[in-house]
C-alpha positions as a Python dict, from the first residue, in 0.01 Angstrom:
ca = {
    (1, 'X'): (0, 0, 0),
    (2, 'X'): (307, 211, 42),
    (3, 'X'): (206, 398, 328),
    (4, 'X'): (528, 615, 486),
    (5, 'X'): (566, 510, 825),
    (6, 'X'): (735, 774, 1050),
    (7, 'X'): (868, 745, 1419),
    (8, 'X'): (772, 929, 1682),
    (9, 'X'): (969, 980, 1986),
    (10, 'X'): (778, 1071, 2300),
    (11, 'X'): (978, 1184, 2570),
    (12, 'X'): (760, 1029, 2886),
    (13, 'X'): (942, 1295, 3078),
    (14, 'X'): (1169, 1564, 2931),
    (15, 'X'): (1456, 1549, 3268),
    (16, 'X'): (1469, 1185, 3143),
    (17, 'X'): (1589, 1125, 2789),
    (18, 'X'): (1632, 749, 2900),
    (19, 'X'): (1265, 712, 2878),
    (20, 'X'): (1159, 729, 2537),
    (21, 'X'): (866, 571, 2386),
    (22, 'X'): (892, 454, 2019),
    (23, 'X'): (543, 480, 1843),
    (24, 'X'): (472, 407, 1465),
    (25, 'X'): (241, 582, 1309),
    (26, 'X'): (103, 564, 976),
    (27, 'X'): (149, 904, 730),
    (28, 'X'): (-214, 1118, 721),
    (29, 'X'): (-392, 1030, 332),
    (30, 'X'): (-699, 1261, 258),
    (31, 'X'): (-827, 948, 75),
    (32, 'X'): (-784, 719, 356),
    (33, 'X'): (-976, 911, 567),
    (34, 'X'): (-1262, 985, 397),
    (35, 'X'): (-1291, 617, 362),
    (36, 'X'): (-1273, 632, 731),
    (37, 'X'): (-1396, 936, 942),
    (38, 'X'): (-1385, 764, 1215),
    (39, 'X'): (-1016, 646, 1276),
    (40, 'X'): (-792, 913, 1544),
    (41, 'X'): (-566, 1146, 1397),
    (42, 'X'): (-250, 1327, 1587),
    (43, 'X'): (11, 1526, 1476),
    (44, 'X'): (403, 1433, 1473),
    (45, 'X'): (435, 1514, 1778),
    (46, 'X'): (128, 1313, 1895),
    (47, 'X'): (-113, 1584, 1989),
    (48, 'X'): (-476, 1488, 1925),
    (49, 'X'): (-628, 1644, 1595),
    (50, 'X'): (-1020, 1736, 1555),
    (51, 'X'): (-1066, 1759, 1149),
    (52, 'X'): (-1352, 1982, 1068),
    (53, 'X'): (-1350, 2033, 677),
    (54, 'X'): (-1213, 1805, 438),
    (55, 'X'): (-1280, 2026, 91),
    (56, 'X'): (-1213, 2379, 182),
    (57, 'X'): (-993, 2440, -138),
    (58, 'X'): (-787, 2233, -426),
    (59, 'X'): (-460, 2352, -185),
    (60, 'X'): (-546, 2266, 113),
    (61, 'X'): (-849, 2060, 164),
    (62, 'X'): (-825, 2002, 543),
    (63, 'X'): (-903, 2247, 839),
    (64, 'X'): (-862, 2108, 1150),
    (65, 'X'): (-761, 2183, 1546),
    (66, 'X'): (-482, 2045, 1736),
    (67, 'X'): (-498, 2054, 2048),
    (68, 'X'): (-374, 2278, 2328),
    (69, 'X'): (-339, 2559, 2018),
    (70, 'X'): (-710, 2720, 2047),
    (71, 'X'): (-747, 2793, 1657),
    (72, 'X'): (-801, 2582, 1360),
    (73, 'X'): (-514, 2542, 1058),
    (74, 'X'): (-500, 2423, 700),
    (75, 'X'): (-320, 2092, 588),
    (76, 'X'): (-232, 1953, 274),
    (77, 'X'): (-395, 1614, 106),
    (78, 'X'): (-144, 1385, 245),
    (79, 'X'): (-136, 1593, 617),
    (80, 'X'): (158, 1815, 568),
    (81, 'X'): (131, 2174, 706),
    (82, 'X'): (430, 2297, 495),
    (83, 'X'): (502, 2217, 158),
    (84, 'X'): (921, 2284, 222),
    (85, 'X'): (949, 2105, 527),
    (86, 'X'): (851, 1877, 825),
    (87, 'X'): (659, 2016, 1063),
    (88, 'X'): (567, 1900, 1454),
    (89, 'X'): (200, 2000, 1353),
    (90, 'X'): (208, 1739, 1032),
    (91, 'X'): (-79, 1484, 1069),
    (92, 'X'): (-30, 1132, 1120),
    (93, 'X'): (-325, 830, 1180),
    (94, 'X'): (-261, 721, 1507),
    (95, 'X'): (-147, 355, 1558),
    (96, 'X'): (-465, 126, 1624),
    (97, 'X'): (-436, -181, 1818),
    (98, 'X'): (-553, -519, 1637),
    (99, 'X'): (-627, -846, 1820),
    (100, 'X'): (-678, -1173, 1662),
    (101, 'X'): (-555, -1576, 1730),
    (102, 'X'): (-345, -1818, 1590),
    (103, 'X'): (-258, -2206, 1606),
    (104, 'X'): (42, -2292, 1753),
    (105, 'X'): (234, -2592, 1605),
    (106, 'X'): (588, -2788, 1608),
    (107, 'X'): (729, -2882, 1277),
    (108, 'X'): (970, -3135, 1193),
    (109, 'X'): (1290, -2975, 1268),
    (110, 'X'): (1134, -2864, 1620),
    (111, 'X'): (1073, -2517, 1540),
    (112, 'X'): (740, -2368, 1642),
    (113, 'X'): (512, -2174, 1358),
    (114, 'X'): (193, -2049, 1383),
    (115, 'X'): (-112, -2071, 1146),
    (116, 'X'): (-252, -1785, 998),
    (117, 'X'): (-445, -1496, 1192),
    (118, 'X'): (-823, -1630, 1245),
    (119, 'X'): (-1107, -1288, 1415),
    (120, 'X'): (-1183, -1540, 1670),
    (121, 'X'): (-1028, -1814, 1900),
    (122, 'X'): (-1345, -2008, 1793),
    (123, 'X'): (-1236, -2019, 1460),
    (124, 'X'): (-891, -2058, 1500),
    (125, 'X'): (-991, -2399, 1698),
    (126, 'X'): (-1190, -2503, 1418),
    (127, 'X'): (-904, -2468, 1183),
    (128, 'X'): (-675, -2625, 1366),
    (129, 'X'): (-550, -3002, 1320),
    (130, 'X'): (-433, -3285, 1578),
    (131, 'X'): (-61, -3129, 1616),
    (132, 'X'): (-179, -2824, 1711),
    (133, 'X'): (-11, -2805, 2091),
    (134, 'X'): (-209, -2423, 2159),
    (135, 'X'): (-427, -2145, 2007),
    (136, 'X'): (-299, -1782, 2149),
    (137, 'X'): (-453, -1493, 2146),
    (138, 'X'): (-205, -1185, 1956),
    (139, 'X'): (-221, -850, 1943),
    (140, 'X'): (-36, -592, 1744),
    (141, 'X'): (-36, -225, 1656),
    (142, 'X'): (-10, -58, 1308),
}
């Protein structure tokens, strides 16, 4: 899908440099998001983002608030608030947190591999076969 991934480093407190969080987070698409109203945007630097227009001109289609600022700005297609360079206010989806279950098996050299992903442990269970030695429950962020 070619989506740029960027990473953001939050500093959990800024006397403690030692203590930074490593988040990815998926590059802001106009055309995602329409798709998907719904799903949280931030900006670089992981404030939360309220979008309120998505067609405002050819230029820059997006108006929308970050927070803590107290005034709404205008963004390009793909969530970049300069055209010349990055920018801490640059929009980003946030990463969403998935959850899903696979089968747990042993092949012949002893190695352990898993099945595919299955929604449900029910029908990870039903897919499974007599070597299966566990179905786990996995969850992952993108």
């Amino acid at each position: 899908m070619g989506y740029k991934k960027k990473v953001l480093y939050l500093y959990q407190n800024s006397k403690q440099i030692n203590n930074i969080k490593k988040i990815i987070m998926k590059q802001f698409s106009l055309e995602e998001y329409l798709k998907n109203s719904s799903r949280k945007v931030v900006t670089r630097d992981g404030r939360n983002v309220k979008i309120h227009c998505t067609n405002y001109s050819a230029h820059y289609p997006i108006i929308a608030e970050i927070q803590g600022v107290g005034y709404s700005d205008s963004f390009y297609p793909d969530g970049r608030h300069s055209i010349n360079a990055e920018s801490h206010n640059d929009l980003f989806f946030a990463p969403e947190t998935h959850e899903g279950w696979v089968n747990l098996y042993k092949d012949a050299e002893g190695r352990y591999v898993t099945s595919q992903v299955y929604e449900t442990k029910k029908s990870a269970e039903a897919s499974s076969c007599r070597t299966c030695i566990a179905t786990i429950k996995i969850e992952w962020e993108e």
